[in-house]
C-alpha positions in Angstrom: 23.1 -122.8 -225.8 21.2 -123.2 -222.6 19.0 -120.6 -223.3 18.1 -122.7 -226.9 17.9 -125.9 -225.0 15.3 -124.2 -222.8 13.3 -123.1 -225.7 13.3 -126.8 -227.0 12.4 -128.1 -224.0 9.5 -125.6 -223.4 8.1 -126.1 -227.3 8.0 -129.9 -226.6 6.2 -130.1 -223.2 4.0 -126.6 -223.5 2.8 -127.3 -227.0 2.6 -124.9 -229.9 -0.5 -122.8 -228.9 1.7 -120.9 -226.4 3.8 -117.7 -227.3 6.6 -115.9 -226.4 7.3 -112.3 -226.7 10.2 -110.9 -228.9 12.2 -112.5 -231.6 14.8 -113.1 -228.9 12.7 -115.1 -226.3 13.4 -112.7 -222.4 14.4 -115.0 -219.7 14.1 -113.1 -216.1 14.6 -114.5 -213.2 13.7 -111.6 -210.9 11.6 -108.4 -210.7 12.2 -105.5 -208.3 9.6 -102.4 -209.2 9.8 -101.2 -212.5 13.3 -103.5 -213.4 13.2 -107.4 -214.9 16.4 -109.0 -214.7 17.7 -111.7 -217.0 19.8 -114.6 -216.1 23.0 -112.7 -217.0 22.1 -110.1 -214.6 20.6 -107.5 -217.6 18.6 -104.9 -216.3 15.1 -104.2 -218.4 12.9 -101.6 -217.9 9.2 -102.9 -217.9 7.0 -100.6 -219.7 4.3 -103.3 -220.2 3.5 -105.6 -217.5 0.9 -104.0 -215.7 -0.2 -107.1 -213.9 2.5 -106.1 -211.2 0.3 -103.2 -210.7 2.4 -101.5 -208.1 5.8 -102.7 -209.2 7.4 -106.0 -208.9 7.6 -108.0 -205.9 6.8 -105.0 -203.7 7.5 -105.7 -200.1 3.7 -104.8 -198.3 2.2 -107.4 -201.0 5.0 -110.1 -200.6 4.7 -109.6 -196.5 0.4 -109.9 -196.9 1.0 -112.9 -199.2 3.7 -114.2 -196.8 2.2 -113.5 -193.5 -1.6 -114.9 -194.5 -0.4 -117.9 -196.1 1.5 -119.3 -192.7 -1.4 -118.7 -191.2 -4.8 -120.1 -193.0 -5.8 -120.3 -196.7 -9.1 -121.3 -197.0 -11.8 -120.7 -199.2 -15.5 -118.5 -199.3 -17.5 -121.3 -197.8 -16.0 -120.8 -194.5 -16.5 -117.0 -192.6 -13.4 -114.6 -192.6 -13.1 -111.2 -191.7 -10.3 -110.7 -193.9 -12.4 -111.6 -196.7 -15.4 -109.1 -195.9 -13.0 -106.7 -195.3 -11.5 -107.2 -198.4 -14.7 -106.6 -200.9 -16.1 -104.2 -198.7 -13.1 -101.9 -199.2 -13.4 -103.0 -203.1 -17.0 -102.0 -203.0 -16.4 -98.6 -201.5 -14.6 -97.3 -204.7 -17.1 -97.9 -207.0 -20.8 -95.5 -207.4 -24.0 -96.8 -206.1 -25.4 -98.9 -206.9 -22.5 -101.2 -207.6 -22.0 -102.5 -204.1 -22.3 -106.7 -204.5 -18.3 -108.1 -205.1 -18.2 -111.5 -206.5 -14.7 -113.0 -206.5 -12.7 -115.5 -208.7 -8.9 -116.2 -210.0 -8.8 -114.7 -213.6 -10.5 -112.2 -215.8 -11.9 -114.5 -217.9 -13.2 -116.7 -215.0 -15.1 -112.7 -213.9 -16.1 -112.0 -217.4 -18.0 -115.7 -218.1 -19.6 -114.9 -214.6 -20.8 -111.3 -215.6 -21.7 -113.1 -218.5 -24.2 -115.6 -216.8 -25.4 -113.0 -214.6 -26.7 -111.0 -218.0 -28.3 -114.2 -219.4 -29.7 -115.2 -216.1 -31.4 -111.5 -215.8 -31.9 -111.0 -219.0 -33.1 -114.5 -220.5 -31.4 -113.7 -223.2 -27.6 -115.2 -225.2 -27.1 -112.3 -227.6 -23.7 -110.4 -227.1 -21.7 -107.2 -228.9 -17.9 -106.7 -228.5 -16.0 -104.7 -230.2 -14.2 -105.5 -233.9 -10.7 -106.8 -232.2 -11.5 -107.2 -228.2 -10.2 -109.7 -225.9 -12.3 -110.7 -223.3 -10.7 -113.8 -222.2 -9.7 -118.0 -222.6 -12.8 -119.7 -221.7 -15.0 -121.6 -224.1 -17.4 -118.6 -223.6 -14.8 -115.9 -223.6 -13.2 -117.1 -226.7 -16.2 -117.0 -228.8 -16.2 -113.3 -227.9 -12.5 -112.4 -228.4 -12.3 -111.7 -231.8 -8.3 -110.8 -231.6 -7.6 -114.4 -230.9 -10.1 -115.5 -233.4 -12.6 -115.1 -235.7 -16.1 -115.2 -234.7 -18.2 -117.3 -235.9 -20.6 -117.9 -232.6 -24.1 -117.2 -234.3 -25.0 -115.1 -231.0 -22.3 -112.6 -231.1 -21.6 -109.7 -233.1 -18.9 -107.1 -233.6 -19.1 -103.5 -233.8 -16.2 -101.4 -234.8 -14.1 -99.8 -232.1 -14.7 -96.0 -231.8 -11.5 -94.8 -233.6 -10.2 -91.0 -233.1 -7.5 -91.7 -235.5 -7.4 -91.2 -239.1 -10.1 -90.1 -241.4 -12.7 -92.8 -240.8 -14.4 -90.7 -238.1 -14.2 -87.1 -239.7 -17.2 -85.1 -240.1 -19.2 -87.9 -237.3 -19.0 -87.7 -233.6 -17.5 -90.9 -232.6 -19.9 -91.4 -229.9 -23.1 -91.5 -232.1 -21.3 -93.8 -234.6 -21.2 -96.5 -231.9 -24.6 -96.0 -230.4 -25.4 -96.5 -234.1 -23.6 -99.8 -234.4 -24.8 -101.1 -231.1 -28.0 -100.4 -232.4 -27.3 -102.4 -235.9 -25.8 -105.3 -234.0 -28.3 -105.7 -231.6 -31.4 -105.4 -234.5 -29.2 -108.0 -236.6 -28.9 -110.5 -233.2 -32.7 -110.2 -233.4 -32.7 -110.9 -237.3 -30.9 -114.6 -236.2 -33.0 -115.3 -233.6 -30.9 -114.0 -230.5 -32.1 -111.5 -228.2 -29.3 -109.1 -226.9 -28.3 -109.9 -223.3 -25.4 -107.3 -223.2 -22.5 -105.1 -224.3 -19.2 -106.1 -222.7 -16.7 -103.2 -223.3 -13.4 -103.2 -222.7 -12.9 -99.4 -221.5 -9.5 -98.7 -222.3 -10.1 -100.8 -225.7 -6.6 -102.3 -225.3 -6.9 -104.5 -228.0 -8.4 -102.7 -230.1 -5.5 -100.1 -230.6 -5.9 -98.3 -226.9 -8.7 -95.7 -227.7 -9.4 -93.3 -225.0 -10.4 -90.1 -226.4 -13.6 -90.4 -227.5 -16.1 -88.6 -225.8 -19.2 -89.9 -224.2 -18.1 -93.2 -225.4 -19.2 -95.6 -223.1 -22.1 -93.6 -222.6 -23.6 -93.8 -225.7 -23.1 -97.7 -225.9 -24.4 -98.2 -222.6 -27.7 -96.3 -223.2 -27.8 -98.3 -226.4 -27.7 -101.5 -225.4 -29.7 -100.8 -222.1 -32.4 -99.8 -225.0 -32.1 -103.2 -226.5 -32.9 -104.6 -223.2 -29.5 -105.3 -222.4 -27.0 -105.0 -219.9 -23.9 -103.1 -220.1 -20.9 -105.0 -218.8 -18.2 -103.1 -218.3 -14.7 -104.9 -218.8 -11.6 -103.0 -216.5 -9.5 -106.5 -216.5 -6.7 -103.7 -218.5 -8.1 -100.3 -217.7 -8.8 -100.5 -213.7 -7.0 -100.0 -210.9 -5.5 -96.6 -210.5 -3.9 -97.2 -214.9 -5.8 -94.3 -215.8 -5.4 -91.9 -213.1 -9.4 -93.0 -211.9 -10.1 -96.2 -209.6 -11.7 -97.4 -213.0 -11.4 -96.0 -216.2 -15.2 -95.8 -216.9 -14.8 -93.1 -214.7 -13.4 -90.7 -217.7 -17.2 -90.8 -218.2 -18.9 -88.3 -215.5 -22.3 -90.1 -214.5 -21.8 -92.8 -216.2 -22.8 -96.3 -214.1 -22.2 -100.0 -215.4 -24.5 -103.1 -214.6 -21.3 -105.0 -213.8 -17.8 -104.1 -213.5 -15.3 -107.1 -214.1 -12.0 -107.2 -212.6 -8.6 -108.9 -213.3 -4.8 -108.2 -214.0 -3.6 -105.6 -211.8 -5.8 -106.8 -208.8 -3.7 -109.1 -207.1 -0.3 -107.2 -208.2 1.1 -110.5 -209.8 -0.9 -112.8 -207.3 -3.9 -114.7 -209.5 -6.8 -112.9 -208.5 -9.9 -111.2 -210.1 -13.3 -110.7 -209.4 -16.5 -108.5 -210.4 -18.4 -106.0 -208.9 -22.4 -106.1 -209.8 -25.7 -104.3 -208.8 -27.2 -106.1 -206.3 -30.8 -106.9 -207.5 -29.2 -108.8 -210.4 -26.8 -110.4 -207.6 -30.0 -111.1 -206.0 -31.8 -112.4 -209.2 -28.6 -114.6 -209.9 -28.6 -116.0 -206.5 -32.0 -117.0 -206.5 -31.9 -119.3 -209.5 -28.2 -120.6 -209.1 -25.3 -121.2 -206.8 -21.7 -119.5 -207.1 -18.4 -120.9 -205.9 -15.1 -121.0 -206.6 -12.7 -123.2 -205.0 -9.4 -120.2 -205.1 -11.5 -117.2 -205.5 -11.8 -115.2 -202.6 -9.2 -117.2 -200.8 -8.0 -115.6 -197.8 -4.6 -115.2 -199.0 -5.8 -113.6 -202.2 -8.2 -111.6 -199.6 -5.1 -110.4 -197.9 -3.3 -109.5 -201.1 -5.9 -107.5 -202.4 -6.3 -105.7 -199.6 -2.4 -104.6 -199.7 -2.6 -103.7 -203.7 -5.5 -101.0 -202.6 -3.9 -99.8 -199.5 -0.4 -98.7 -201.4 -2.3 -97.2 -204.1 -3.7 -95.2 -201.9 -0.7 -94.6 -199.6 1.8 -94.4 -202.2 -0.2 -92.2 -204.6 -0.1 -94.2 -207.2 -3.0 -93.1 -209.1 -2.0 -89.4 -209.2 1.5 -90.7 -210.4 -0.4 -92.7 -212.6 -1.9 -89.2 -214.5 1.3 -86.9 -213.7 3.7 -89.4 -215.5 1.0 -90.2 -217.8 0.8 -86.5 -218.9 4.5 -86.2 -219.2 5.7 -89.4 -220.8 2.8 -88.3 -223.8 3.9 -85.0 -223.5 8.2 -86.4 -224.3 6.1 -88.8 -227.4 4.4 -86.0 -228.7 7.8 -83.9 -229.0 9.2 -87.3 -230.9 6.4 -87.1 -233.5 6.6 -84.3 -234.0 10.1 -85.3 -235.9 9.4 -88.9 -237.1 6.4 -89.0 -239.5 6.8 -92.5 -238.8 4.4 -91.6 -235.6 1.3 -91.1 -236.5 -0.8 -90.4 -233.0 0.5 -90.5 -229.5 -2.7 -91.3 -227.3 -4.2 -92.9 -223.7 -4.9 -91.8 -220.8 -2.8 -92.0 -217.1 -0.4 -94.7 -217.3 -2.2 -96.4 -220.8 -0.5 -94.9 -223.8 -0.8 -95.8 -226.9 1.5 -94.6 -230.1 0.4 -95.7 -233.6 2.7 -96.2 -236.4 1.9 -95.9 -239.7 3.9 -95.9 -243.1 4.4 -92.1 -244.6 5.8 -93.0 -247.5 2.3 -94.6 -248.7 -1.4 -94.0 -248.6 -1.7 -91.8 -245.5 -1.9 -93.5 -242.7 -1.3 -96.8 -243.6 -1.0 -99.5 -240.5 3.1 -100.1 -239.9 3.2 -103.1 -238.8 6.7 -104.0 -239.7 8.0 -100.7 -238.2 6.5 -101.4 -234.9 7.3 -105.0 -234.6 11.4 -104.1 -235.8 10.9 -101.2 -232.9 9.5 -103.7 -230.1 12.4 -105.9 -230.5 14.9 -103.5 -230.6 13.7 -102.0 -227.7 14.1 -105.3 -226.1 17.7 -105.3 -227.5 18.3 -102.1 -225.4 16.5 -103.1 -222.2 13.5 -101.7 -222.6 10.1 -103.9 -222.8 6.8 -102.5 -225.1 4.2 -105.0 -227.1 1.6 -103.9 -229.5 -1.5 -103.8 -230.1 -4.2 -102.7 -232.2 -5.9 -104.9 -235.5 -3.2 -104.2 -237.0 -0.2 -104.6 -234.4 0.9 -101.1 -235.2 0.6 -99.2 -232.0 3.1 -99.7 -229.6 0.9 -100.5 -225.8 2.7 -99.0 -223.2 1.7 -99.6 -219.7 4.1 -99.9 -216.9 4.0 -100.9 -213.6 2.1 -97.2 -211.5 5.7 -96.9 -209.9 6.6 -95.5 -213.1 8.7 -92.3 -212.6 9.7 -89.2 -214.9 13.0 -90.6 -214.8 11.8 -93.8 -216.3 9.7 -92.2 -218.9 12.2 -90.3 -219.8 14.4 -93.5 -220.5 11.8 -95.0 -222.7 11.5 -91.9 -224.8 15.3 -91.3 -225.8 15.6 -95.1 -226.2 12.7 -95.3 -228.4 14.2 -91.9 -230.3 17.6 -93.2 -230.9 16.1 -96.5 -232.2 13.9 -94.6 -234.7 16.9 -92.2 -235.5 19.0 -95.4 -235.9 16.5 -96.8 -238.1 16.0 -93.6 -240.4 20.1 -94.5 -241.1 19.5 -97.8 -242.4 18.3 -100.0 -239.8 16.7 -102.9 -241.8 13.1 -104.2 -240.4 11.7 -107.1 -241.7 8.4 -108.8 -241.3 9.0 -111.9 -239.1 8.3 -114.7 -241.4 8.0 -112.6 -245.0 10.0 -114.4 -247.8 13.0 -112.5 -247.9 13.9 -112.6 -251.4 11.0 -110.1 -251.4 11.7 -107.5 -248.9 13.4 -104.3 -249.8 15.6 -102.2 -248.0 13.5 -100.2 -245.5 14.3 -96.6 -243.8 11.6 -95.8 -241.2 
């Protein structure tokens, strides 16, 4: 009853364009490393958030937040060592000549401010995305996020994401194909009048269905835009950090050198904090023609928080744990396809790992949604948190906190097996909202 009266109370004062995960709405009320407990005292294992990067409420970050907020909080207008300190040790992990850090409080806040950087070096509005990326909330953002909805901006255009799944990609290397469609998009931007300022590229293409594999990827899209006269913005709001067993997941990539890197998520472990890391001549040429501030970005407690998120991924390992759980946990999903045809691909890279469901019984392949949206909340049921992802919302996005252990991956694996076992017995999944009088009897 409380827990209903919540909900209520929540619907009326939020609104209705917020959302809550799972049929049966998760209320914790405390986080200790890869655990979220509920108000009854339920342990869940948190395979998702990885915005906690380095676990929940781990002590070095709660003792920086702590210690730096009793003693100044201030902002970038004022000089602070901890500050410089801060984005100098941010700069160092990235390849020259990425070596200018630009701070804010969100991702979308660092991807509208890569994005005005393009246009102001550029001159140009045109921008690509992929089919079903999400680049962020703001007005700008959101005209760019086709996964929240459709675009109808007149100077954006959408390229499909470079699938490794399936049979749309047989017989064509994946990385041509999107040269090829960066290409098209940025002649047809041209067609209406809109010169191409840049590609923005999610490198982990979380929403897109997580697609790692392709090789040579990022490469091909960045040389493509770049001979548009674009820029290549790459987006690690989900992929950077240590997730993928590199600083930043572009990295998969050997050579390979974005105009901007944007920042977000996993920076601040749970503390609001993002940033970007540019070239400096187009820091320069931005600088010139405009001003940048922020009133919270680059505060010196964020400053101090960042500073403890990089030091115990590098102390703790957690970038290596990242890969070697990474490679096991896919390894344990792997052995589970192979005995549910229900899984169609197990995929990702590090800590990111996508599995794809798909519907046997039909046309091969056929997006599961149902299937994965019955397994998400059943999971839940069982203490174990996953979302989706993908066009389709039929690839179940795991990404835990980088303390992820074997022990944990383990968990997730023979929870997930006995819920598909369960289900192959007569579990009944329904599509939330489908008239029922029309749904069947379903074995997954």
């Amino acid at each position: 009853m409380h827990n209903d009266s919540l909900l209520m109370r929540r619907q009326h004062v939020l609104g209705p364009a917020y959302r809550l995960f799972y049929e049966e709405p998760l209320d914790p009320v405390r986080g200790e490393d890869v655990w979220l407990y509920d108000t009854q005292g339920k342990a869940y294992l948190d395979c998702y958030n990885n915005v906690p990067s380095v676990g929940h409420a781990h002590p070095r970050v709660v003792h920086a937040l702590w210690q730096q907020a009793a003693t100044l909080n201030t902002h970038t207008r004022y000089l602070h060592s901890g500050v410089v300190e801060y984005a100098e040790n941010l700069a160092a992990l990235f390849p020259e000549p990425l070596d200018t850090v630009m701070l804010t409080c969100t991702g979308s806040e660092a991807n509208d401010l890569a994005l005005r950087i393009a246009h102001a070096a550029t001159g140009r509005r045109g921008v690509i995305v992929t089919e079903f990326a999400f680049h962020g909330t703001t007005l700008a953002m959101a005209e760019m996020s086709p996964s929240l909805r459709p675009v109808t901006a007149p100077h954006v255009r959408t390229v499909p994401a470079p699938l490794t799944f399936g049979n749309q990609d047989r017989g064509e290397d994946v990385a041509e194909r999107f040269a090829r469609d960066v290409h098209l998009a940025a002649q047809s931007l041209r067609e209406s009048g809109f010169e191409p300022a840049a590609l923005v590229a999610d490198t982990v293409f979380a929403s897109d269905g997580i697609l790692t594999e392709g090789r040579g990827v990022l490469s091909a899209g960045a040389q493509a835009i770049r001979q548009a006269g674009g820029l290549f913005i790459a987006d690690e709001v989900q992929g950077g950090f240590g997730r993928t067993g590199h600083w930043w997941a572009f990295q998969r990539e050997a050579g390979l050198v974005p105009d901007i890197v944007t920042l977000g998520k996993p920076m601040g472990g749970g503390h609001p904090m993002a940033g970007l890391v540019v070239q400096s001549p187009l820091a320069e040429s931005f600088g010139r023609g405009q001003r940048y501030f922020n009133t919270y970005g680059g505060n010196t407690v964020s400053a101090a928080v960042g500073k403890a998120v990089l030091n115990v991924i590098k102390d703790e390992g957690l970038r290596e744990r990242a890969q070697d759980v990474g490679l096991h946990l896919r390894a344990r999903l792997q052995r589970l396809q192979a005995s549910h045809a229900a899984i169609g691909d197990v995929r990702g890279l590090g800590s990111y790992v996508g599995v794809e469901l798909v519907a046997p019984d039909f046309p091969p392949r056929t997006p599961n949604a149902a299937l994965a949206n019955f397994l998400v909340n059943e999971l839940r049921r069982r203490g174990v948190l996953l979302s989706t992802s993908g066009r389709h919302h039929n690839v179940l996005k795991i990404r835990p906190p980088l303390t992820f252990q074997h022990q944990h991956a383990d968990r997730l694996v023979e929870t997930l097996g006995q819920v598909l076992a369960d289900s192959a017995c007569g579990i009944e999944g329904t599509v939330p909202g489908a008239d029922k009088s029309s749904q069947r009897r379903r074995t997954f």
